[in-house]
N, C-alpha and C positions, 0 to 999 in steps of 0.2 A: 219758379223760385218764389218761397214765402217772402212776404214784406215786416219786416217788424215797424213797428210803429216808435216813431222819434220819439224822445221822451219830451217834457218842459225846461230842463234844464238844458238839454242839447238845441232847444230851437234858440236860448240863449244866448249860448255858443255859436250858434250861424249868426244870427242877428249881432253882434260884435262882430265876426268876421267879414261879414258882409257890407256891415257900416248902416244897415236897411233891413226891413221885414223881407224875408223870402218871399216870394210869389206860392201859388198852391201848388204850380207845376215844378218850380224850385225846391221845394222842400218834399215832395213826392219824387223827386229826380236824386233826391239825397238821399230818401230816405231805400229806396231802390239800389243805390251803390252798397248805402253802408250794411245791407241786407246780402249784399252776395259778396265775392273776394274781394271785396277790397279791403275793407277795414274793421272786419269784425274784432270785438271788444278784445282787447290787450293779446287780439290772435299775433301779430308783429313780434309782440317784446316776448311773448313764448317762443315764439320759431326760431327767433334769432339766440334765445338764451338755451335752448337744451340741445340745439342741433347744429352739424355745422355743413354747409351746402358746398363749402369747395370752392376751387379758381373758376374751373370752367364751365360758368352757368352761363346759359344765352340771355339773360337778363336777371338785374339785379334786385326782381322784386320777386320774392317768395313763389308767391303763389301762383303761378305759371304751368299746366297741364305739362309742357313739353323744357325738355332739358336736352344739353350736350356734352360730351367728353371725350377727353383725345382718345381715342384707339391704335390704329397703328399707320406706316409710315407715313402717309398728304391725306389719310381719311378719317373724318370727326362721327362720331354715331349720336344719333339723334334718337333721344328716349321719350315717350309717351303715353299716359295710362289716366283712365278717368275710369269708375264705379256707376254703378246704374244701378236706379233703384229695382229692390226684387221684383220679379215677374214683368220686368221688360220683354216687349216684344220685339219677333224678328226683326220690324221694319223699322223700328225704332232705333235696334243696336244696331242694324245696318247704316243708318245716318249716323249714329256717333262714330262709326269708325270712318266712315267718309270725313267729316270734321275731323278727327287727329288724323288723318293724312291730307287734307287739304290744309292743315295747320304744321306738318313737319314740310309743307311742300312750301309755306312762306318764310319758312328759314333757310332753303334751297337743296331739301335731303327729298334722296330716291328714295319710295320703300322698301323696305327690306320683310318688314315679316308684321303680320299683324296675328297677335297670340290673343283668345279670348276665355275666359274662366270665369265660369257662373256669371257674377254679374261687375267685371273686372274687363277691363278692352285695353290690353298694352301694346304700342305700335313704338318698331324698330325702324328707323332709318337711316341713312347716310350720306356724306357727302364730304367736300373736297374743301382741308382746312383754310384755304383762299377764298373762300367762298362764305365763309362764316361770318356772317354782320352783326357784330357785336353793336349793345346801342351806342348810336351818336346824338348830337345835338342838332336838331332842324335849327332850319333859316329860315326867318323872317317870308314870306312871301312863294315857300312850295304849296305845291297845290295836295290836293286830298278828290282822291278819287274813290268811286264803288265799282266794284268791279263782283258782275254775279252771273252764274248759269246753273241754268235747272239741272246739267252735266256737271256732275263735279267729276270727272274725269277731265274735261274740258278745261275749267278751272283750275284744276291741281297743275296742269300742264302749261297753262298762260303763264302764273303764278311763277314757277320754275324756272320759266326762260326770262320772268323778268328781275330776278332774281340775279341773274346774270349780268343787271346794267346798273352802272354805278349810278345814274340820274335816282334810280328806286332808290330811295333813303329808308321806307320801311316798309312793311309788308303786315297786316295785324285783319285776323280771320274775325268775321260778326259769330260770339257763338250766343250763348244760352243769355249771355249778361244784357244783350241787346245792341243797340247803336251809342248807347249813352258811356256804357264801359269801355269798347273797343276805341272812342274816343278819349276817354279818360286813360286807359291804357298809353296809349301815343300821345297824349298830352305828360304823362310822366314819364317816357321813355327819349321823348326828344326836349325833355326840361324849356315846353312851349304852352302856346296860349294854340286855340281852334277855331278858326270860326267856322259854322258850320251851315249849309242851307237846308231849310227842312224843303222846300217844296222840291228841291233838286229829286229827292229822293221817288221810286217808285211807290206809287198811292199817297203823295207826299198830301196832294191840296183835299184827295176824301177821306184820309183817317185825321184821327187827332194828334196833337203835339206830342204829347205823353205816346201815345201806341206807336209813333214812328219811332221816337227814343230809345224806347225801352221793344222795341218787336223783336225779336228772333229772327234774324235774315238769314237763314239757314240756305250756305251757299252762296256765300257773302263776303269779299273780305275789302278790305281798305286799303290803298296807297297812299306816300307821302314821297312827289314826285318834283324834281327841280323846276322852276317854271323856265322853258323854252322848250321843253322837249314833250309837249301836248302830241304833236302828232307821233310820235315815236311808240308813246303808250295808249295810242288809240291802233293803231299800225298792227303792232302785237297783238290785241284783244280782238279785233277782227281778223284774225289770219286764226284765232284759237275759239271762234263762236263765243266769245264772250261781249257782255254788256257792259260799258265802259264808261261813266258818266259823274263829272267833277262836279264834287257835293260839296268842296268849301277850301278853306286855305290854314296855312298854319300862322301865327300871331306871335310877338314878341310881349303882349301882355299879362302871364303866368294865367289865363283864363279862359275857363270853357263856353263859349258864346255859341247860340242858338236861333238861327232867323228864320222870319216868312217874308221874301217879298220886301228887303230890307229892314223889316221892322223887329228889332229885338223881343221874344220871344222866354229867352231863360239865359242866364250873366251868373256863371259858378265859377269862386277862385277855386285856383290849384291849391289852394292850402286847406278847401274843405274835402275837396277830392282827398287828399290823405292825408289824413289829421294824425297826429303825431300818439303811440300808442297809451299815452297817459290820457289820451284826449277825452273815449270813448271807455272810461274804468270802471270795473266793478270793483265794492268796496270790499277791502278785506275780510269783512265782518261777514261778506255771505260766500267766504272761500274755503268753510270748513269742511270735513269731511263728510260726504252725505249721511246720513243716519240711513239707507236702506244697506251699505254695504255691512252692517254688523250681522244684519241680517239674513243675508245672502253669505255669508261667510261662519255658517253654525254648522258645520256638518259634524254628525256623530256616527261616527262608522258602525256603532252598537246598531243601529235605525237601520242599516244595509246588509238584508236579509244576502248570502252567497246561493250565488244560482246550484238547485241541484244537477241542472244540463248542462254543462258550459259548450258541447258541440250546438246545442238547441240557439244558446245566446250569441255562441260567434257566428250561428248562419243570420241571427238578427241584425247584429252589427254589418255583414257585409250588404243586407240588403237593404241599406240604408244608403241614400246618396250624398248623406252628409258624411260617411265616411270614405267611403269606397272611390275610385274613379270610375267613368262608366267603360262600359266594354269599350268603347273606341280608344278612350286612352291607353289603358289597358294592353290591348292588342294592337295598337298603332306599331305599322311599318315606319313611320318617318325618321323615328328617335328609337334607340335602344333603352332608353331610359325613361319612365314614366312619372317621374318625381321633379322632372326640371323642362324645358323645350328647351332643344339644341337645334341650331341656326349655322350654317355654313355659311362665310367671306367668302367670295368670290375672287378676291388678289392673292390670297394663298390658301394654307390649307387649316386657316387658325379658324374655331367654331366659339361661336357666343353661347354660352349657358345662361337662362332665365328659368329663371322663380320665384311665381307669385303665391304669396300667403296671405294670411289671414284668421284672426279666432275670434270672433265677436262675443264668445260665450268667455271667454279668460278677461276680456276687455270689459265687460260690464260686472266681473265678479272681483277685478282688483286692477283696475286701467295701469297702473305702473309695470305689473309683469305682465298683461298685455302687450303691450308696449315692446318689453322684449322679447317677450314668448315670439310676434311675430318677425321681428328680423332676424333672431338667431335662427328659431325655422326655415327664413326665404337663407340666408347665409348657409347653414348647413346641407341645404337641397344642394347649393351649388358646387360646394366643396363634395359632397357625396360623386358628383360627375365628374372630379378629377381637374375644376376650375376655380380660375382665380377669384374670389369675387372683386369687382371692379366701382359699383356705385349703388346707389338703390333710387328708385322713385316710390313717392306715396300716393296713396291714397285715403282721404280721410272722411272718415261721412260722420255727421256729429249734430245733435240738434242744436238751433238757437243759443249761440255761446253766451248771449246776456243771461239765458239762466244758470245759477249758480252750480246746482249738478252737472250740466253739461258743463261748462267751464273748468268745474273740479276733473270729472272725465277726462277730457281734452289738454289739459296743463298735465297731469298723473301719467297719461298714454305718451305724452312726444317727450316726459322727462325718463319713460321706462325705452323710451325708441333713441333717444339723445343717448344716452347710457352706454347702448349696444353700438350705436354708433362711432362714439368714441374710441371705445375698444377695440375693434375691429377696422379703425381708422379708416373710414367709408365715404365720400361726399355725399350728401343728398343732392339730385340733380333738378330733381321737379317734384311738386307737389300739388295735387289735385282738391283740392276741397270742398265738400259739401257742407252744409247747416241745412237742408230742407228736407230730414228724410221721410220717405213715406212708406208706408207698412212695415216697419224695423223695430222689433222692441229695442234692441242694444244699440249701441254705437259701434262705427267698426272702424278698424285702421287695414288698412290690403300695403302689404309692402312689396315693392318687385325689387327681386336681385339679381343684376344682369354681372355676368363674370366671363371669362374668355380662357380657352384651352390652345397649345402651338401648334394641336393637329389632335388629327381625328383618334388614331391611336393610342392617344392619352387620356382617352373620355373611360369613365368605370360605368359599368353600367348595374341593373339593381337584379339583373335577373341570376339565379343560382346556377350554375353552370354545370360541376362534373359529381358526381355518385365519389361520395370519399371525403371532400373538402370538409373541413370544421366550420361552422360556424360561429363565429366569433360575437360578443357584445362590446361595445366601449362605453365607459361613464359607468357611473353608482344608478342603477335600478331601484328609485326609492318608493314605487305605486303610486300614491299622490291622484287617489281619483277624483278628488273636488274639482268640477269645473268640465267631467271627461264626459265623452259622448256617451259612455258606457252606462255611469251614472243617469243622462238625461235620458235613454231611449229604453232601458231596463227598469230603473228606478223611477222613472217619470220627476226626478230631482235635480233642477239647475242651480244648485251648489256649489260654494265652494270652501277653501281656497284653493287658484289653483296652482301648476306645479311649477316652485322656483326656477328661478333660473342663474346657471353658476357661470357667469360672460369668461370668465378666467378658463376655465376648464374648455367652453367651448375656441377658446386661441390656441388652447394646447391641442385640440384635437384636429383646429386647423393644419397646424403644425406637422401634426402626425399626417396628414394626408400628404401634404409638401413632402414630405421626406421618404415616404413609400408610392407616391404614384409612379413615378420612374422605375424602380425596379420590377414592376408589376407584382412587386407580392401580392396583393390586392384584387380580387377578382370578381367582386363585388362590392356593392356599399350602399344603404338605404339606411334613410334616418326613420326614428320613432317618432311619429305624432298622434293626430287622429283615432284613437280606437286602440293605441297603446303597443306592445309588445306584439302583439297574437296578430294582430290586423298586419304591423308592419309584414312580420314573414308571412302573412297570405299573399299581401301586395307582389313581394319578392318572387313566391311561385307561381303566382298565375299570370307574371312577367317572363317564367321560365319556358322553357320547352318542354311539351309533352312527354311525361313518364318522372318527371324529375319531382321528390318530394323531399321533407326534411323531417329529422327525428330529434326533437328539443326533450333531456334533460336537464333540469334547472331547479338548484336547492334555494330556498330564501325564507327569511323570516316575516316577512310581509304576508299578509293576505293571499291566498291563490286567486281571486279578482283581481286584486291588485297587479298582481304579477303577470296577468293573460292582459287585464284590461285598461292599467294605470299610464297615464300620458307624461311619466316623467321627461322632463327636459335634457337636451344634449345626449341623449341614447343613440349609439348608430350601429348597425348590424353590418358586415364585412365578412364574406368569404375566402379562404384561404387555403392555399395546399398545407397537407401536415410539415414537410421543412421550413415551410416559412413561418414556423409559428414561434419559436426561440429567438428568431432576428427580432420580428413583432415585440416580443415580452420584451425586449434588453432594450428599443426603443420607447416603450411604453412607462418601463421604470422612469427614464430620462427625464423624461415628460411628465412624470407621475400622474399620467392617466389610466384608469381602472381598465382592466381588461378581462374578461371570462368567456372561455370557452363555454357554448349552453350547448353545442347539440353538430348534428354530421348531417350533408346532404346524402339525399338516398336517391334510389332510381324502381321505387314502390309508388310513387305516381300517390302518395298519402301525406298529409297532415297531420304527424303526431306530437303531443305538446305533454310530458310528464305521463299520469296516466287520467289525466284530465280531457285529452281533446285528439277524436280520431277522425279524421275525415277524408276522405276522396278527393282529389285537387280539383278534378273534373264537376262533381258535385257543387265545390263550392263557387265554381266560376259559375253554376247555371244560378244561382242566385244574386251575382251580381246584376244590375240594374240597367 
């Protein structure tokens, strides 16, 4: 994690709050909090003004990787998702996901499914609404234990069953923030003071103050234990090979205290630990619109030469893995459906639908329909599989919010995400947050939409099924290729604007799925993103069975790129027998959403789009990646 450096006005501010000069390890211990989740600059008074989190959050402070929400009869589901930076490696992602499950494991959930996409790690789990420790208020004199093993297997499993015992008051994992925040954490969730021993600590008396504070005890978490029941939670941690060793107690003084050996060390009130969001403001005056977006938003379609091959251009786009999935997703036996992960409950026969999005190229060319661009995306994946959606967690990677771009970014993105949210009446559960990115030109928002179906036979899946059916479009097809993949990997132009987004129209289409997945008229359903119209139905057939093609014609006044390769919003593609098509239209009036017949599934095993685009299905799957 980057450090920003305190300003002179903020050491100000400590020095009043403190009554005293901070020490260098005091105000380096500050200046480390207000660098990572805690308190970045008016990040608070945005989350809370464009978004709204819901009843059932496992804690009352934002920015928490892991959330919860009821599901169905005595079982709560435990959501968790963090982002890594590009070009993580295996053993690196393998330890983040060890941490969000040794982090859904101190809230007392099984896992259920850990799902990972590019550079997105979201971990599902579960557990028994009596079991659910919502925060309380510590007492004066429990103890504070560490508790660590090189097995997080081991760990997860100690953790679990102490979870189990009301003496455990809390449970709070050491991750990335170090020792100083998982303290600060627990110091604002048991509305308590800490004191803490540094030498308790492993390597406490050979490194320095500062490096124990702030280390990454990876495989690490903390307790906050009644005092009498010492041997109880020594009991547990030796029957589970874990290292059990009480590092300090909790305090009635609203302060986080630091010792060697009894000698006070570092003395930070709780009021600097979370200073109120006016505390840390940037001025209005550097909140205006950045001057590169006028820039990034010039596109003149006169400048965009129309390919003369567009079979040549869609085998480019498919070999591209920023559009395409790779053949395992693609062809994965697990799921019938390749646009969502579907998860099986074990108490009946109800299946959780998840999907994770994302467009960092829409988010740096107008962060407000970013914003929405990616919830109605993660939303309509999940309605496309015949589910309810249920909640979302984020993910947010952003640089340094004290600079005024980034801030502008960031305020634009969660009022384009707030938006959608409201609409679709959604709780956010958890929120994962970055400021330190590295190698990213853009900023990115990753939304997961987790929703839930009453059984398996109610799930749609995306692949085209029978020789005959129509294929169907929904919503207004308007091209809109600013911002499209098409444009960057054809064009070599990251342009935009890109394509609105109509939240109204995507309720009604909700709507429309609610009212026709029961009868099965429906036999298909795959939303447009990524790579536009032409991509979606590749996705669709090379999801299909062997021999099955489709034959698209399709009138418009748009562009023929536009029409093959534009990323209009709220598009969804649906299969259908020819009777079921008059029921469709007379609900679709209702609803007054757009509906057109483009084209028939065939059983010619080809790809043909107008008299633009002829291709072999089998061909184009040997080009995906």
């Amino acid at each position: 994690m980057s450090i920003r450096k305190i300003t002179e006005w903020e050491i100000r501010y400590i020095d009043e709050k403190m009554g005293r000069s901070p020490t260098s390890l005091e105000l380096s211990l500050l200046s480390h909090l207000w660098s990572g989740q805690i308190s970045h600059k008016n990040v608070i008074s945005i989350m809370d003004s464009v978004t709204q989190f819901g009843e059932n959050i496992i804690t009352d402070f934002p920015f928490q990787s892991i959330g919860f929400i009821d599901t169905v009869a005595d079982t709560s589901l435990i959501v968790g998702m963090i982002t890594l930076p590009p070009l993580t490696g295996i053993r690196k992602s393998r330890q983040k996901i060890n941490e969000l499950l040794l982090e859904i494991a101190t809230l007392g959930a099984i896992p259920l499914e850990v799902i990972k996409k590019k550079n997105t790690i979201l971990v599902l789990g579960t557990l028994e609404k009596k079991l659910v420790k919502k925060p309380t208020t510590f007492s004066e004199g429990n103890l504070l234990y560490l508790l660590r093993s090189p097995a997080s297997k081991h760990l997860q499993k100690c953790v679990l069953e102490l979870h189990h015992h009301s003496y455990v008051r809390s449970l709070k994992i050491i991750d990335e923030g170090g020792l100083i925040v998982a303290c600060t954490n627990l110091a604002r969730e048991g509305k308590c003071g800490i004191d803490c021993d540094i030498q308790s600590f492993p390597e406490g008396k050979k490194n320095s103050h500062k490096k124990i504070l702030i280390r990454k005890y990876f495989g690490s978490v903390l307790a906050v234990v009644i005092r009498g029941f010492e041997k109880e939670i020594h009991k547990i941690s030796q029957k589970n090979n874990v290292e059990c060793i009480q590092v300090g107690k909790v305090t009635g003084e609203d302060v986080l205290r630091f010792q060697l050996t009894g000698q006070e060390v570092a003395e930070i009130p709780n009021s600097l630990m979370f200073p109120s969001s006016d505390t840390l403001s940037v001025s209005n005056q550097e909140l205006g619109k950045p001057k590169y977006l006028e820039k990034v938003n010039s596109l003149d379609l006169s400048e965009v030469r129309q390919p003369a091959d567009f079979n040549q251009t869609l085998v480019k786009l498919v070999s591209s893995p920023d559009v395409m999935p790779d053949k395992g997703v693609l062809t994965s036996k697990k799921s019938s459906n390749a646009i969502a992960h579907i998860i099986p409950l074990e108490e009946d026969d109800r299946h959780l639908v998840v999907s994770i999005e994302g467009n960092d190229q829409f988010l740096f060319l107008d962060p407000a329909t970013g914003g929405k661009c990616a919830m109605a995306l993660a939303i309509r994946n999940v309605l496309c599989c015949g589910a309810i959606p249920r909640f979302v967690t984020l993910g947010v990677d952003f640089d340094d919010l004290s600079d005024p771009t980034a801030h502008y970014q960031f305020r634009e993105a969660l009022s384009g995400l707030g938006s959608a949210s409201t609409v679709f009446n959604l709780p956010i559960v958890s929120t994962h947050l970055v400021t330190d990115r590295v190698s990213r030109e853009n900023p990115n928002l990753i939304v997961g939409v987790v929703g839930d179906v009453e059984s398996v036979d109610q799930i749609i899946s995306q692949d085209f099924k029978d020789e005959g059916d129509f294929i169907l479009i929904f919503g207004s097809h308007r091209g809109e290729i600013g911002g499209s993949e098409y444009l960057k990997l054809i064009h070599k132009k990251e342009l935009g604007p890109p394509p609105s987004v109509d939240l109204l129209m995507e309720r009604n289409l909700q709507e429309f799925i609610y009212l026709t997945k029961s009868s099965k008229m429906i036999k298909s359903a795959y939303t447009v993103s990524k790579g536009g119209l032409s991509m979606a139905l590749v996705r669709c057939l090379l999801n299909s069975r062997e021999g099955i093609g489709a034959r698209i014609h399709m009138s418009s006044k748009i562009r023929e790129d536009e029409m093959l390769f534009g990323e209009t919003q709220g598009l969804v593609i649906v299969t259908v027998e020819e009777e079921s098509i008059i029921e469709i239209e007379r609900i679709c009036m209702r609803l007054r959403l757009p509906c057109t017949a483009i084209g028939r599934v065939t059983d010619t095993g080809k790809f043909e789009f107008n008299d633009l685009i002829s291709l072999k299905v089998e061909k184009i799957a040997e080009m995906v990646v």
